[in-house]
C-alpha positions, 0 to 999 in steps of 0.5 A: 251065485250073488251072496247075499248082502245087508247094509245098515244105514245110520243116517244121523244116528246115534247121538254119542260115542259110546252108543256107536261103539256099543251098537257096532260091538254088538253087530260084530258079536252076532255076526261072529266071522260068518262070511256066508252073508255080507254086512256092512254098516254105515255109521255118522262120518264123525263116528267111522275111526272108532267103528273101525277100531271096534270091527277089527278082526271082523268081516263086517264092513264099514261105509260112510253115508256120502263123499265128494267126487274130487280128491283134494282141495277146497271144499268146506265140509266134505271128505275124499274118497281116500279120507274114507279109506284111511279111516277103515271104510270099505264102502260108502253110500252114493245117492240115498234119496234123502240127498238126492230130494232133500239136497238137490244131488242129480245123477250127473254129481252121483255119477262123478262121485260114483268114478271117485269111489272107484278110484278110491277101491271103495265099494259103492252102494248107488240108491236109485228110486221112484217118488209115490206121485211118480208110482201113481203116474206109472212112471216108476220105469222111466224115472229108475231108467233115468237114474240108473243111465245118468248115475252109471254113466261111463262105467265099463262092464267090468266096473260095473261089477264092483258097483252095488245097487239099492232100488228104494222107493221113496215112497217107502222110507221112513214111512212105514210103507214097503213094497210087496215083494212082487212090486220090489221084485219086478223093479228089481228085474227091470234094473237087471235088464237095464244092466243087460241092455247097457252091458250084457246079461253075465255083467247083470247077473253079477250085480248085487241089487238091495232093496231098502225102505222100511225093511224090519225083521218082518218082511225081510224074509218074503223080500229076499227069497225073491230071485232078483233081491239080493239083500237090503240097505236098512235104515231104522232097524239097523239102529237095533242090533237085535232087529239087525241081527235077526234080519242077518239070520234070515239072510243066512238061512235063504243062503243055507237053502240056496246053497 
C-alpha cells in the first residue's frame, strides 16, 4: 500500500530567517516522529541549511523548489543536485507549472534534471498539469500524456518507483479553484495507466501521485479518500503550520482506517 505523502511548497516564502525557522519548528512539533504519513517541505533555496538544522531528529524531509541538470560548472545562478544534498535535501521539486508557463522550462529540461536528481539519490516530486484553456477544450488527457512521456523519458521501471508524481491543474493554483475529487480522480487514474502501459501495472501501483492546487484543510479529506490520490503538493496553506498540520491529521487518520 502507497503511504501517504504531504509536501509544502513555499515558493518564495517566507521573507526572513527567523520566520522559516519558526515555521519548520513548528511543522516538526506537530508532526513529532510519526512515520505513518510522510512530510516534507520545500522551503526558499537561501533558507534550506538552516531548515536542516531545525528538522534534525525529525522525519520530515526537506526539498528544494528547482535544480539544474548538470553537476558542476558554469551556470550562474543554480544549484547541483549534490549542493542540494550537502545542505540536508531529500527531495526536490522538478516541474512546477510556475517554471514550466511562467519560465518556459520543457519536458526535455525536466527529464534532464529528473536523471540529475536521481543520480544525486534525491527524491524527485515531477509536476505535470493541464491550463484551463486546455481543460475547456478536452484536451487535459493529451496534454498530461505528453508531459508525462517527455518528462519521464528513459527512465527504467525501477527508477520509476523512486520517482513522485504531483498532477496539478494549472488552472487551479493559486486561484482558489480546486478540482472535484472526481475530476482529480479520474486524472489521476489515467496518469496510473500511463505508468501501466509505459512500464507495467506493479510499477504503477507503486508510484506516489499527489495532488496540488488549492488543497486547504477543507477539501483535503474528500481528495485523499480517493484510491488513486495519495497525498498533496501544498502551496499556501503550507505557509500555516496550523493549516498544514491539520491537513496531516487528516491524512493520518484515512491511513488509520486503511490500515
Amino acid at each position: 500500500m502507497r503511504t501517504l505523502f504531504l509536501a509544502g511548497n513555499w515558493k518564495m516564502n517566507p521573507n526572513s530567517h527567523a520566520a522559516a525557522a519558526e515555521l519548520a519548528q513548528a511543522v516538526k512539533v506537530g508532526v513529532g516522529q510519526a512515520s505513518d504519513v510522510r512530510v516534507a517541505v520545500c522551503p526558499p533555496a537561501v533558507y534550506l541549511s538552516q531548515i536542516d538544522a531545525v528538522l534534525e531528529g525529525s522525519p520530515v524531509g526537506m526539498g528544494a523548489q528547482n535544480m539544474h541538470w548538470e553537476d558542476e560548472g558554469a551556470f550562474t545562478g543554480e544549484l547541483s543536485g549534490s549542493m542540494l544534498i550537502d545542505v540536508g535535501c531529500t527531495h526536490v521539486i522538478l516541474g512546477h507549472s510556475e517554471r514550466r508557463h511562467g519560465l518556459g522550462e520543457s519536458d526535455s529540461m525536466i527529464n534532464r534534471k529528473l536523471a540529475a536528481a536521481l543520480r544525486a539519490r534525491l527524491i524527485p516530486i515531477v509536476c505535470i498539469g493541464e491550463t484551463r484553456e486546455e481543460r475547456e477544450e478536452d484536451r487535459t488527457e493529451d496534454v498530461v500524456a505528453g508531459q508525462l512521456q517527455g518528462s519521464l523519458a528513459g527512465l527504467s521501471a525501477e527508477q520509476m518507483t523512486g520517482v513522485v508524481l504531483a498532477y496539478e491543474p494549472v488552472w487551479a493554483i493559486g486561484t482558489g479553484l480546486t478540482a472535484t475529487p472526481q475530476q482529480a480522480q479520474d486524472v489521476h487514474a489515467f496518469i496510473r495507466d500511463r505508468l501501466s502501459d509505459t512500464f507495467d501495472r506493479a510499477t504503477a501501483n507503486r508510484v506516489v501521485v499527489q495532488y496540488g492546487g488549492s488543497v486547504k484543510p477543507s477539501n483535503i479529506a474528500e481528495l485523499l479518500v480517493r484510491p488513486d490520490i495519495d497525498g498533496a503538493l501544498i502551496g499556501g496553506a503550507s505557509l500555516k503550520a496550523d493549516d498544514f498540520l491539520a491537513m496531516i491529521r487528516s491524512a493520518r487518520d484515512l491511513a488509520t482506517k486503511k490500515g
